[in-house]
MARPA-102197 format. One record per residue: residue number from 1; residue in three letters; x, y, z of N, C-alpha, C, CB in turn. Coordinates in Angstrom, 1 decimal. Glycine has a CB too. Example, Ala and Ser with C-alpha at 12.3 -4.5 7.8 and 13.67 -1.06 7.14 Angstrom:
rec seq=1 | type=ala | nX=13.2 | nY=-5.7 | nZ=7.8 | caX=12.3 | caY=-4.5 | caZ=7.8 | cX=13.2 | cY=-3.3 | cZ=7.8 | cbX=11.3 | cbY=-4.5 | cbZ=9.0
rec seq=2 | type=ser | nX=12.8 | nY=-2.2 | nZ=7.1 | caX=13.7 | caY=-1.1 | caZ=7.1 | cX=12.9 | cY=0.0 | cZ=7.9 | cbX=14.1 | cbY=-0.6 | cbZ=5.7
end
This chain:
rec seq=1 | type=unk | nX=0.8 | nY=-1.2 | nZ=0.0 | caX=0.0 | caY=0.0 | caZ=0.0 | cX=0.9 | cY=1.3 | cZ=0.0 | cbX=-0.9 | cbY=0.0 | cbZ=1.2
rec seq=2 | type=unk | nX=2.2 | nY=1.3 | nZ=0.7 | caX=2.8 | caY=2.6 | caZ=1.0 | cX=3.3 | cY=2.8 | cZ=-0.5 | cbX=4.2 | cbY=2.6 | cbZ=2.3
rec seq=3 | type=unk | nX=3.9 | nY=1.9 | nZ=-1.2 | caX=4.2 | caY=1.7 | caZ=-2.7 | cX=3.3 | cY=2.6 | cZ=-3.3 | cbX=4.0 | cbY=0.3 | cbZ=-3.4
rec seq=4 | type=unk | nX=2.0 | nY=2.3 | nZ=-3.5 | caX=1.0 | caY=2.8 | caZ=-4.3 | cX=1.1 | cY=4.7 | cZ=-3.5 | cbX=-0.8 | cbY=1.6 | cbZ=-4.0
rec seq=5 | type=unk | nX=0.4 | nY=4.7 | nZ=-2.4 | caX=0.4 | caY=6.2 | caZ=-2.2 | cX=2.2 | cY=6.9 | cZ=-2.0 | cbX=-0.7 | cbY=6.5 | cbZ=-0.7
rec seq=6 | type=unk | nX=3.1 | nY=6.4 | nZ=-2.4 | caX=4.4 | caY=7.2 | caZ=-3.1 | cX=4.2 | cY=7.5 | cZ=-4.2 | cbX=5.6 | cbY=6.4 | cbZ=-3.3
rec seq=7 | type=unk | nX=4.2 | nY=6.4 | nZ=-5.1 | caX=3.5 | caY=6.6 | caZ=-6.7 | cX=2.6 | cY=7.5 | cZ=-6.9 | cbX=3.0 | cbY=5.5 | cbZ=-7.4
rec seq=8 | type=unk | nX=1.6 | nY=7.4 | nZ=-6.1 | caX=0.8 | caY=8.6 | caZ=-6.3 | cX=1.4 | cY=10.4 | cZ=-5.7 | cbX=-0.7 | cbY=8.0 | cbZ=-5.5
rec seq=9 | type=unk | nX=1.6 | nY=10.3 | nZ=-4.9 | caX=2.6 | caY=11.7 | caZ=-4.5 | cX=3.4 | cY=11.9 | cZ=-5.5 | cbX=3.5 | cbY=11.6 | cbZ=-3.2
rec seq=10 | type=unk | nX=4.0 | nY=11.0 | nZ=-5.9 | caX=5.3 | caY=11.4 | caZ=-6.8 | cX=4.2 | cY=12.4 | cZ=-8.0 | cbX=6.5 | cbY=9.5 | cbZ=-7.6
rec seq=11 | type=unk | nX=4.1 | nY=11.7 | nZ=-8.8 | caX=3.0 | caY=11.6 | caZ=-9.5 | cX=2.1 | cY=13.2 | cZ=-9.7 | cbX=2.2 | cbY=10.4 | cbZ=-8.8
rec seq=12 | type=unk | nX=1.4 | nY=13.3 | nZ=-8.7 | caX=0.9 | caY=14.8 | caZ=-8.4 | cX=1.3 | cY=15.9 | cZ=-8.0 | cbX=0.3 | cbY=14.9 | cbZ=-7.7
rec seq=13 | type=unk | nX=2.8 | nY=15.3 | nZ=-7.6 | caX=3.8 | caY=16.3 | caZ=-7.9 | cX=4.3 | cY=16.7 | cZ=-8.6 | cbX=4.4 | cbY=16.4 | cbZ=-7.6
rec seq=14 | type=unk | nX=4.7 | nY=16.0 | nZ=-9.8 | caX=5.4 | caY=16.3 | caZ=-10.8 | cX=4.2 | cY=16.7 | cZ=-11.8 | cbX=6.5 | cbY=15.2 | cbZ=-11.3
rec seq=15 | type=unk | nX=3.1 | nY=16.4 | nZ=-11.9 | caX=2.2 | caY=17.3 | caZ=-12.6 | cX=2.0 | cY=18.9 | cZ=-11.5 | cbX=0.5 | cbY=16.2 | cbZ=-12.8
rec seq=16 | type=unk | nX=1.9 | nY=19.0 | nZ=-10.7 | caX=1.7 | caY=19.8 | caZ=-10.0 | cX=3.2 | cY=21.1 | cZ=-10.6 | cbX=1.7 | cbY=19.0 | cbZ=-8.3
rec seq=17 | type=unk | nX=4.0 | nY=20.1 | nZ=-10.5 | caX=5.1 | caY=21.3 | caZ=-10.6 | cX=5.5 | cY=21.6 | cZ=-12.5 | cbX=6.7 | cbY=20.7 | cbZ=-9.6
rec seq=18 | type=unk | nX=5.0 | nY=20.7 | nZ=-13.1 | caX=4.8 | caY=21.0 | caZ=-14.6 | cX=3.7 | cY=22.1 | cZ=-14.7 | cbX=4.3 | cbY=19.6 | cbZ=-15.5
rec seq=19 | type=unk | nX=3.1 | nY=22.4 | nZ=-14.3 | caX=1.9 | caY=22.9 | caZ=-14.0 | cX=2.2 | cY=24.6 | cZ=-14.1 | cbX=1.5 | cbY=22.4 | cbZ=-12.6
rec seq=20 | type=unk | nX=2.8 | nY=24.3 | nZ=-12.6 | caX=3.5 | caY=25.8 | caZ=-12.0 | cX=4.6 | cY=26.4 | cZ=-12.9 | cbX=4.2 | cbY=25.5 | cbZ=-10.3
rec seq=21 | type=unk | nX=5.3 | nY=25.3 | nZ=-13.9 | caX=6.1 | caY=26.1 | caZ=-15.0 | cX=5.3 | cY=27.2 | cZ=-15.3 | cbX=6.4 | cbY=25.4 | cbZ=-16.1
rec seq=22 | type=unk | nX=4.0 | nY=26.9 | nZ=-16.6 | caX=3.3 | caY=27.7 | caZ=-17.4 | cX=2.6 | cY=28.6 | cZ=-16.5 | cbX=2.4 | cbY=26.9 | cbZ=-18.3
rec seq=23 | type=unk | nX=2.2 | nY=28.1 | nZ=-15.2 | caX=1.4 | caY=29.2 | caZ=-14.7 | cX=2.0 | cY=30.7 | cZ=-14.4 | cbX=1.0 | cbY=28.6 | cbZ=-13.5
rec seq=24 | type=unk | nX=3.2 | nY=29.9 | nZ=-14.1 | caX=4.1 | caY=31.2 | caZ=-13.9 | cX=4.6 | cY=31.9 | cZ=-14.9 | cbX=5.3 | cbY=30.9 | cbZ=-13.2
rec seq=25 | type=unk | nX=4.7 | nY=31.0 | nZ=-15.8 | caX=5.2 | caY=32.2 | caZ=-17.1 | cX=4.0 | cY=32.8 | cZ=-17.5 | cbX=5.9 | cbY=31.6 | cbZ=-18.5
rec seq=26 | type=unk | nX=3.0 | nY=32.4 | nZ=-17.9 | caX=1.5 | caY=33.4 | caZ=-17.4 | cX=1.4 | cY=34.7 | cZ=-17.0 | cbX=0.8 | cbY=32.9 | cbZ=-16.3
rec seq=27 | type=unk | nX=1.6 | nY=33.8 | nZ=-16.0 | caX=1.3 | caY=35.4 | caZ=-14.6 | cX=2.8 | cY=36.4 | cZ=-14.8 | cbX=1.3 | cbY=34.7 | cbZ=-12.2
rec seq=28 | type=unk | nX=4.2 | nY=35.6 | nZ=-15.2 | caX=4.9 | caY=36.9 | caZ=-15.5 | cX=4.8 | cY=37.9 | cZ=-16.7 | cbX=6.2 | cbY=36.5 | cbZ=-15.6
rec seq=29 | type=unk | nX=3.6 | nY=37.1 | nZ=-17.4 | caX=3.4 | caY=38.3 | caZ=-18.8 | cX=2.1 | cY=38.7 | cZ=-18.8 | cbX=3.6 | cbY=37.9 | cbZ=-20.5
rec seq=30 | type=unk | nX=1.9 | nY=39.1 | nZ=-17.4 | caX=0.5 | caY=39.6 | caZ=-17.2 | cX=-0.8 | cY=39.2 | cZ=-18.0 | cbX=0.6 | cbY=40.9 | cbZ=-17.4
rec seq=31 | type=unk | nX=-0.9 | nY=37.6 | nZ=-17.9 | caX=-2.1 | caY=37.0 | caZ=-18.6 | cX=-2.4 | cY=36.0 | cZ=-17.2 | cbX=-1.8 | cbY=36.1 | cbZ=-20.3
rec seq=32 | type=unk | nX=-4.0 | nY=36.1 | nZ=-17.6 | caX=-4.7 | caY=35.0 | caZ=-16.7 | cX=-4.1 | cY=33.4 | cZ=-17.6 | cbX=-6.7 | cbY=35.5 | cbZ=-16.7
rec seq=33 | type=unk | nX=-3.7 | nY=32.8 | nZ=-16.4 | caX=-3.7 | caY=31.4 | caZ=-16.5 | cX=-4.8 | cY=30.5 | cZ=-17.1 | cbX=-3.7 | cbY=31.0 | cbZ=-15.2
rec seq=34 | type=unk | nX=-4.3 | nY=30.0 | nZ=-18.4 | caX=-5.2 | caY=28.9 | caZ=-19.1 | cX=-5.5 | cY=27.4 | cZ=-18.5 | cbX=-4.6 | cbY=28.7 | cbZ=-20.5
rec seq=35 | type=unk | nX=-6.6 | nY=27.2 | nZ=-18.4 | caX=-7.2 | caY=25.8 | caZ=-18.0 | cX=-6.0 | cY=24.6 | cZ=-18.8 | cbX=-9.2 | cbY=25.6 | cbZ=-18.7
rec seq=36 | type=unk | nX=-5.4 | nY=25.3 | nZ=-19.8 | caX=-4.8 | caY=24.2 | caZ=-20.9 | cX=-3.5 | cY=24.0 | cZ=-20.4 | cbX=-4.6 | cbY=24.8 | cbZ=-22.5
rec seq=37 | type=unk | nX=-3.2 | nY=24.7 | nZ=-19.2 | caX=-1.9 | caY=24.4 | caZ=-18.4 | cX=-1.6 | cY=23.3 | cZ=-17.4 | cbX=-1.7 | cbY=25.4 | cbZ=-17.8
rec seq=38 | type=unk | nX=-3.0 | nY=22.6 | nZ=-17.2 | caX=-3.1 | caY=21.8 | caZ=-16.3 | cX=-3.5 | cY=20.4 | cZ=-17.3 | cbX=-4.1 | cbY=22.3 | cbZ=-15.2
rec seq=39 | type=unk | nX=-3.9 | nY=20.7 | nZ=-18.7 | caX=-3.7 | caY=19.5 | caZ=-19.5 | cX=-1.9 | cY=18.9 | cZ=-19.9 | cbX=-4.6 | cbY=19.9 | cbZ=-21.0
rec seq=40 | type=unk | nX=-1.7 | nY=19.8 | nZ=-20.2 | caX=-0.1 | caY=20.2 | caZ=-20.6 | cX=1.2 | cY=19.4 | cZ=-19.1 | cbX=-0.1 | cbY=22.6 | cbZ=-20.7
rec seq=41 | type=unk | nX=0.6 | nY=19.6 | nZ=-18.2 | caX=1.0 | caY=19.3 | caZ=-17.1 | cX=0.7 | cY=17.9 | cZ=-16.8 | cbX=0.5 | cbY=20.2 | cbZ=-16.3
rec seq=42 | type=unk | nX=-0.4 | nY=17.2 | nZ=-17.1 | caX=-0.5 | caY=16.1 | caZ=-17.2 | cX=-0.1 | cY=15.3 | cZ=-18.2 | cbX=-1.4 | cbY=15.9 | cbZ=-16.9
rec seq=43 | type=unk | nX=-0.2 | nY=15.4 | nZ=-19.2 | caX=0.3 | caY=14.9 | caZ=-20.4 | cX=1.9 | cY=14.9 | cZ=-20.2 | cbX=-0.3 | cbY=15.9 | cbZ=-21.6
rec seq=44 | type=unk | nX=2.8 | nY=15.7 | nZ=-20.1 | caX=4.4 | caY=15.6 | caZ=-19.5 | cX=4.4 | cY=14.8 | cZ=-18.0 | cbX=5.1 | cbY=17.2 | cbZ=-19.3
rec seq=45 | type=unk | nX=3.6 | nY=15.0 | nZ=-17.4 | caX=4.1 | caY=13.4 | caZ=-16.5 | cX=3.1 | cY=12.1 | cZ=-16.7 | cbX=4.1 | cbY=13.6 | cbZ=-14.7
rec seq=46 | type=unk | nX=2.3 | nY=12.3 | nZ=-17.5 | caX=2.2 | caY=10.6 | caZ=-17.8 | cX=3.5 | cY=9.9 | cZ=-19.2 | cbX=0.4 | cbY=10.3 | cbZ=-18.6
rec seq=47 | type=unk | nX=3.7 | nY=10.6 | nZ=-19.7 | caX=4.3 | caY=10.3 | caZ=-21.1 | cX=5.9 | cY=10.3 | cZ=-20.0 | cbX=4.0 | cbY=11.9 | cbZ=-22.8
rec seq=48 | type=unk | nX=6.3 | nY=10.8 | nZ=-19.1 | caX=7.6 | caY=10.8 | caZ=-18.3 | cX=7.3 | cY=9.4 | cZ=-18.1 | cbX=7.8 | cbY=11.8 | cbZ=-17.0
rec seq=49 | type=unk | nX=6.4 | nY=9.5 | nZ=-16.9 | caX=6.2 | caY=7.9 | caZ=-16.2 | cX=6.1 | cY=6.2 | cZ=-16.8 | cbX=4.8 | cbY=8.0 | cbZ=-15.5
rec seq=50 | type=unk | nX=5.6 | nY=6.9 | nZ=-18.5 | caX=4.9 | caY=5.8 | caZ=-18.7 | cX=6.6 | cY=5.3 | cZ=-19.7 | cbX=3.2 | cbY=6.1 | cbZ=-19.6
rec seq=51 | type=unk | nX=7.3 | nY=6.3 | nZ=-19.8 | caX=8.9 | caY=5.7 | caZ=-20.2 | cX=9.5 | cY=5.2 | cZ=-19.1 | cbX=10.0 | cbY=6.7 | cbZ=-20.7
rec seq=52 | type=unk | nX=9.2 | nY=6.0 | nZ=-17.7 | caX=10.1 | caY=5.7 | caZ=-16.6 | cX=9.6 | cY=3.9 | cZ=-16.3 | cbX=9.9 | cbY=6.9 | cbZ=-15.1
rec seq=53 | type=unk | nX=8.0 | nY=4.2 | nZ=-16.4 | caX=7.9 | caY=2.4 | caZ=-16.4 | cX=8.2 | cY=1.6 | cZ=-17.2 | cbX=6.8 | cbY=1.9 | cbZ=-16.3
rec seq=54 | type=unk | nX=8.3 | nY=2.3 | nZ=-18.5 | caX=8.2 | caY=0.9 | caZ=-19.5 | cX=9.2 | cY=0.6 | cZ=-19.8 | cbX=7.6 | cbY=0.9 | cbZ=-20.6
rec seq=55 | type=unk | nX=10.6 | nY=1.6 | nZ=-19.7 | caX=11.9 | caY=1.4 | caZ=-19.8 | cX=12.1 | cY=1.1 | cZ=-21.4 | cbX=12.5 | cbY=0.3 | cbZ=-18.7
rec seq=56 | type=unk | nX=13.1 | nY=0.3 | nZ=-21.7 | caX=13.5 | caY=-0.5 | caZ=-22.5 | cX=12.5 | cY=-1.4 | cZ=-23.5 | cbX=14.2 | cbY=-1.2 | cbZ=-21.8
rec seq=57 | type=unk | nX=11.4 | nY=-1.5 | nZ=-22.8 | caX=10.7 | caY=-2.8 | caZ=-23.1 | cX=9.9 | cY=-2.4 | cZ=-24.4 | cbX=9.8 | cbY=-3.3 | cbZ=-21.9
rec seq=58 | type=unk | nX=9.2 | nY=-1.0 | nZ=-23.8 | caX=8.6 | caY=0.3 | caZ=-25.3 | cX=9.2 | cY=0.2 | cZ=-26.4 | cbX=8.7 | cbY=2.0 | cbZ=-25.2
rec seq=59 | type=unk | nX=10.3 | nY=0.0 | nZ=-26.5 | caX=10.9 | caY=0.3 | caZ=-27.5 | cX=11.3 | cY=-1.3 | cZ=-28.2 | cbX=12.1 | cbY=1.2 | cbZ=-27.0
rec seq=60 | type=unk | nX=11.2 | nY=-2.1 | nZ=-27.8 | caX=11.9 | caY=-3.6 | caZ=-28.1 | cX=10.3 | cY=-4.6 | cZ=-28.3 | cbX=13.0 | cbY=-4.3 | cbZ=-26.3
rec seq=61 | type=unk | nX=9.3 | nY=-4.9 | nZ=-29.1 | caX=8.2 | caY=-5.2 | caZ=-29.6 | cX=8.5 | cY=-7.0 | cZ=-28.9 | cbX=8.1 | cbY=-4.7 | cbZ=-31.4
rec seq=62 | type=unk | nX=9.2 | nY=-7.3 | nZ=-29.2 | caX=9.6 | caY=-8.9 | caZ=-28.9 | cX=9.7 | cY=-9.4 | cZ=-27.1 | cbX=11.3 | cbY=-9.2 | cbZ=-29.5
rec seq=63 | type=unk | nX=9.6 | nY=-8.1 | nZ=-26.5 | caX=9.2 | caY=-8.5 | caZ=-25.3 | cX=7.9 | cY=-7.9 | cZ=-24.4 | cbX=10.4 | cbY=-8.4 | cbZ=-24.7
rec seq=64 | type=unk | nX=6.9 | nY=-7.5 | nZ=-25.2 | caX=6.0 | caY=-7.3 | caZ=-24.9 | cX=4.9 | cY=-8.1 | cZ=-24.0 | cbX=5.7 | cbY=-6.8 | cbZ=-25.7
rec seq=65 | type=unk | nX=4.9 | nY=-9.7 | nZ=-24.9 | caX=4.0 | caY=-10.5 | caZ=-24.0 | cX=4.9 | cY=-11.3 | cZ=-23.3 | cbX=2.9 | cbY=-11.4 | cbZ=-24.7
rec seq=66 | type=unk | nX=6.1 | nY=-11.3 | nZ=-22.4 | caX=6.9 | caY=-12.1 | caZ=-22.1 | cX=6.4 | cY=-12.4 | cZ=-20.5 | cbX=8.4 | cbY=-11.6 | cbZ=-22.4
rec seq=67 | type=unk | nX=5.4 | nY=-12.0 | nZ=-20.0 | caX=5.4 | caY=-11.8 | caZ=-18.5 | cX=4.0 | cY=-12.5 | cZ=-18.7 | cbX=5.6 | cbY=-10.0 | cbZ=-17.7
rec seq=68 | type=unk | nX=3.0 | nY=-12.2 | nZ=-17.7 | caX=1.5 | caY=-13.1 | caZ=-17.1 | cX=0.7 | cY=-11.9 | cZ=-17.1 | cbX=1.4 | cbY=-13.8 | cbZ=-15.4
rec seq=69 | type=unk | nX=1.3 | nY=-10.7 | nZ=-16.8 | caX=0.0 | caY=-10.0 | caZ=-17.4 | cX=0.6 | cY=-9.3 | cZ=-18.8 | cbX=-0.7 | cbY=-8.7 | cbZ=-16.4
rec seq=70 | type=unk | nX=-0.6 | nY=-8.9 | nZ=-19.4 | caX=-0.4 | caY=-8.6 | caZ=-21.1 | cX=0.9 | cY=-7.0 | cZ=-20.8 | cbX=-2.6 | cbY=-8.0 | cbZ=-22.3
rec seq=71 | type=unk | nX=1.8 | nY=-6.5 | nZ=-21.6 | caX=2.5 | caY=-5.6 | caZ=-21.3 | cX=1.7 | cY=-4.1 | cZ=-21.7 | cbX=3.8 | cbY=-5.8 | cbZ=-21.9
rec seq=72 | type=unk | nX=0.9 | nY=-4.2 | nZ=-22.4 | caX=0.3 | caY=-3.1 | caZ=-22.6 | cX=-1.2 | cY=-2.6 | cZ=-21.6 | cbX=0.0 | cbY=-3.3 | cbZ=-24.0
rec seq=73 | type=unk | nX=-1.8 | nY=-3.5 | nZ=-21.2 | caX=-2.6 | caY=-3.4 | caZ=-20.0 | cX=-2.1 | cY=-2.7 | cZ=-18.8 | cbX=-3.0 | cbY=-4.8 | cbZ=-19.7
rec seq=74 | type=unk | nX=-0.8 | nY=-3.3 | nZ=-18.2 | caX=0.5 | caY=-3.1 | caZ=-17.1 | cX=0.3 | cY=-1.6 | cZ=-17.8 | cbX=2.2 | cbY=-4.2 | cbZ=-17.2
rec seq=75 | type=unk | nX=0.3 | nY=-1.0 | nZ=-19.1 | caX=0.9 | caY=0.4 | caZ=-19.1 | cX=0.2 | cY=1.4 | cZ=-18.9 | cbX=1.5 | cbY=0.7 | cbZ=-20.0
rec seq=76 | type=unk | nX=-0.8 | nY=0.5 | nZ=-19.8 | caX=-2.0 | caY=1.7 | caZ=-19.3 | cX=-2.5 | cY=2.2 | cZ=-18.0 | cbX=-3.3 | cbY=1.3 | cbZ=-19.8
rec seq=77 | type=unk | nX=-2.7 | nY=0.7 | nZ=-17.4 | caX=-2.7 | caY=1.1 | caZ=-15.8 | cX=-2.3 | cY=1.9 | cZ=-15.1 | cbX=-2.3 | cbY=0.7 | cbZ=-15.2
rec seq=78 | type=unk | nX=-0.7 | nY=2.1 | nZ=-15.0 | caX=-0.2 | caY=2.7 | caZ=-14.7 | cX=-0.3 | cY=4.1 | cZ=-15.4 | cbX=0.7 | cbY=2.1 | cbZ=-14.7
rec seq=79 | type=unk | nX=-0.1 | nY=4.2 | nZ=-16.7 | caX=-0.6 | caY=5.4 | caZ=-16.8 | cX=-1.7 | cY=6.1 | cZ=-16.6 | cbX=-0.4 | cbY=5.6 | cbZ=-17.7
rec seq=80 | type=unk | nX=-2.9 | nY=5.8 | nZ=-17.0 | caX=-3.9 | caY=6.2 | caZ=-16.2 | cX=-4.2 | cY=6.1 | cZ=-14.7 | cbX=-4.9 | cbY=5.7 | cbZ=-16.7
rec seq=81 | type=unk | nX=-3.4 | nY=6.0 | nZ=-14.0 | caX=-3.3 | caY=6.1 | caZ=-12.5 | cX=-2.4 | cY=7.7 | cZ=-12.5 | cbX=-2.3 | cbY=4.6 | cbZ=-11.6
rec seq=82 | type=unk | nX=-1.3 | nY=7.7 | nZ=-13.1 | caX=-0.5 | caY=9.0 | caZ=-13.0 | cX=-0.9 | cY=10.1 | cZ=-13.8 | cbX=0.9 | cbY=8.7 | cbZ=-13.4
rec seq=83 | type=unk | nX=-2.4 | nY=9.5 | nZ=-14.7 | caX=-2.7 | caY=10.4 | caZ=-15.3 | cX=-3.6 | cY=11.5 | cZ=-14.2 | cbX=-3.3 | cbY=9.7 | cbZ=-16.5
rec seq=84 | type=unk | nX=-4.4 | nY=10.8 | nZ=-13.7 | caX=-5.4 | caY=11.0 | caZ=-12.9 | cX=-4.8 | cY=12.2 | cZ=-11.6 | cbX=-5.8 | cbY=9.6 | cbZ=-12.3
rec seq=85 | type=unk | nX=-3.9 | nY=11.2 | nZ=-10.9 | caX=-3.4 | caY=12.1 | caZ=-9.6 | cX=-2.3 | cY=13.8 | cZ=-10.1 | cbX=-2.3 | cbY=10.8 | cbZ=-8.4
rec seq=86 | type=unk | nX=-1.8 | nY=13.2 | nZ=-11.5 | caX=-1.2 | caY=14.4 | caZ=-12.3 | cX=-2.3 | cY=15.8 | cZ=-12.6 | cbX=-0.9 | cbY=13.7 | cbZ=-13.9
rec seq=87 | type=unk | nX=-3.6 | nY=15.2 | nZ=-12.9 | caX=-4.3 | caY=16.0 | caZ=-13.2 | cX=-5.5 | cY=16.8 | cZ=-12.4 | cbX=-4.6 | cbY=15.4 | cbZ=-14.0
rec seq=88 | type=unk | nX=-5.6 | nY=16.0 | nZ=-10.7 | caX=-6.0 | caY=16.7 | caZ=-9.6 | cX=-5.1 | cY=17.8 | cZ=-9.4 | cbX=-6.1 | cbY=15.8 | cbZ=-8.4
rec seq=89 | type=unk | nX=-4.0 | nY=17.4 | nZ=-9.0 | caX=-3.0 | caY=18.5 | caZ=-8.5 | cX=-2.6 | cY=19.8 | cZ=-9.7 | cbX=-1.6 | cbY=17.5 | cbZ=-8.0
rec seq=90 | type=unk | nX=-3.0 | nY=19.4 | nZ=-10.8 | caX=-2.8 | caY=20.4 | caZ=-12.0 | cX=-4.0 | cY=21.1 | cZ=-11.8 | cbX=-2.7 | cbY=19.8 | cbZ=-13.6
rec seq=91 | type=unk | nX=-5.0 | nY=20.8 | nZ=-11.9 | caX=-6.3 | caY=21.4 | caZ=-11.9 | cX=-6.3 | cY=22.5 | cZ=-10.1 | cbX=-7.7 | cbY=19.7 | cbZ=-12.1
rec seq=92 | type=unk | nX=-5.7 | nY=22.3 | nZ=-9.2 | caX=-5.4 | caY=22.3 | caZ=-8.0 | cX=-4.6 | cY=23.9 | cZ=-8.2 | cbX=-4.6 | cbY=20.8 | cbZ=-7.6
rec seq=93 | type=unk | nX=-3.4 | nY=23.2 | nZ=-8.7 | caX=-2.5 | caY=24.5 | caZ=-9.4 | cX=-2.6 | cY=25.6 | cZ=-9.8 | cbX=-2.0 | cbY=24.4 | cbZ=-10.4
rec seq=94 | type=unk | nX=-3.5 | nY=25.5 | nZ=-11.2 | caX=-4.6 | caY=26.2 | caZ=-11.9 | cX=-5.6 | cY=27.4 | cZ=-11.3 | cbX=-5.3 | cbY=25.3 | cbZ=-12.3
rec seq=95 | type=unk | nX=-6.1 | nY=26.4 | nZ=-10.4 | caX=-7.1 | caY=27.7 | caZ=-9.5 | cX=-6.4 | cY=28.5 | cZ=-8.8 | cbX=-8.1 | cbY=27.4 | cbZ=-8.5
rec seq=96 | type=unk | nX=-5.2 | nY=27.6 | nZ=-8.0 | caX=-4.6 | caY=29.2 | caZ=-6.7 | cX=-3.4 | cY=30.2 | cZ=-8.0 | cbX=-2.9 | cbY=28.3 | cbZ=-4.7
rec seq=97 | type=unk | nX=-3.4 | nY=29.5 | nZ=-8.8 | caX=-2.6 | caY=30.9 | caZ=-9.7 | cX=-3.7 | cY=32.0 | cZ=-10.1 | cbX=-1.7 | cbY=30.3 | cbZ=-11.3
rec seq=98 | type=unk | nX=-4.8 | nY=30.9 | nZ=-10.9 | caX=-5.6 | caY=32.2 | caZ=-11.2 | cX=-6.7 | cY=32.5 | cZ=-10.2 | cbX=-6.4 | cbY=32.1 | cbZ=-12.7
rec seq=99 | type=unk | nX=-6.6 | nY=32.5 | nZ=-9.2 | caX=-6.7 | caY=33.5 | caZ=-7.9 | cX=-5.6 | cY=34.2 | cZ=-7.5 | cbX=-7.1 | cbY=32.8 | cbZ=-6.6
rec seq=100 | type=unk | nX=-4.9 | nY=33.8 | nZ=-7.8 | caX=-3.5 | caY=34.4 | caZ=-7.5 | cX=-3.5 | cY=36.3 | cZ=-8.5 | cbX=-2.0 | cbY=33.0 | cbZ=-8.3
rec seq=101 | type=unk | nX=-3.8 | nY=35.7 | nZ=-9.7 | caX=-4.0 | caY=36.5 | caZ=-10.9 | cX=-4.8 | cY=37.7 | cZ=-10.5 | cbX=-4.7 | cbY=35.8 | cbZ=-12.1
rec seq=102 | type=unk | nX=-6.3 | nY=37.1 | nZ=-9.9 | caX=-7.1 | caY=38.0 | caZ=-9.7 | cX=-7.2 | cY=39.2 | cZ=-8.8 | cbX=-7.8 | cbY=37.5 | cbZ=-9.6
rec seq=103 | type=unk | nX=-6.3 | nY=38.2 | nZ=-7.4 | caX=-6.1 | caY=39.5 | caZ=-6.5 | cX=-4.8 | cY=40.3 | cZ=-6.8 | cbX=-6.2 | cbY=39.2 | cbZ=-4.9
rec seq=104 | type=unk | nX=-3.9 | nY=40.2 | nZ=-7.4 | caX=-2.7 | caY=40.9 | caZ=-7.8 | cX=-3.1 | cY=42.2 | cZ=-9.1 | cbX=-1.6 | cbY=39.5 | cbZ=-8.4
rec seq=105 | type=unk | nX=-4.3 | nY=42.0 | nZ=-9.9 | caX=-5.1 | caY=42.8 | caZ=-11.0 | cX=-5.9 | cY=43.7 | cZ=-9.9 | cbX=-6.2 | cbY=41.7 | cbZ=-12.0
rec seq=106 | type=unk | nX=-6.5 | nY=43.5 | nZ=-8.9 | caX=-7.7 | caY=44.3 | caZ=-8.6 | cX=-6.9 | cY=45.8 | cZ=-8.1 | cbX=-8.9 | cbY=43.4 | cbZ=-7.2
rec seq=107 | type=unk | nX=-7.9 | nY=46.9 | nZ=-8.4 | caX=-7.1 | caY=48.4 | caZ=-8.8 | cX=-7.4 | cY=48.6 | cZ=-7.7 | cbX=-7.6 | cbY=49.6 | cbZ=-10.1
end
């Protein structure tokens, strides 16, 4: 169990902090924060994770069904797990910047 909620921290963090890249370059050129920064944010840590899991094996076709579960099932899993907690904590991101935005604008 501690396995699984690491992976998931890790996970929502590094979307979290892909996140806070664009948000921040945003808010340094005086624009409100796009919702599309928290897609963008997830999408770069599943596509990270889903190399960091799949290593070698993505790339090598001949060892895809070598194991008991199918290898592409194993990836999706995994990716849609890091997709998910990537995309709480992005969406998460998103609002305190553009609150952030709003009260830093008001005259």
């Amino acid at each position: 169990m501690v396995p699984v909620a690491i992976f998931v921290l890790l996970t929502a963090l590094s979307g979290a902090y892909f996140t806070s890249i664009g948000c921040r370059h945003a808010l340094a050129r005086h624009h409100r924060p796009g919702w599309h920064w928290a897609l963008v944010g997830t999408l770069i840590t599943t596509v990270l994770t889903t190399l960091a899991f799949g290593q070698g094996d993505l790339f090598d076709p001949s060892r895809w069904d070598k194991g008991k579960v199918p290898f592409w099932q194993m990836i999706g899993t995994i990716s849609s797990a890091a997709a998910m907690s990537a995309f709480v904590a992005s969406v998460i991101v998103v609002l305190a910047c553009r609150l952030k935005f709003r009260n830093d604008t008001v005259p």
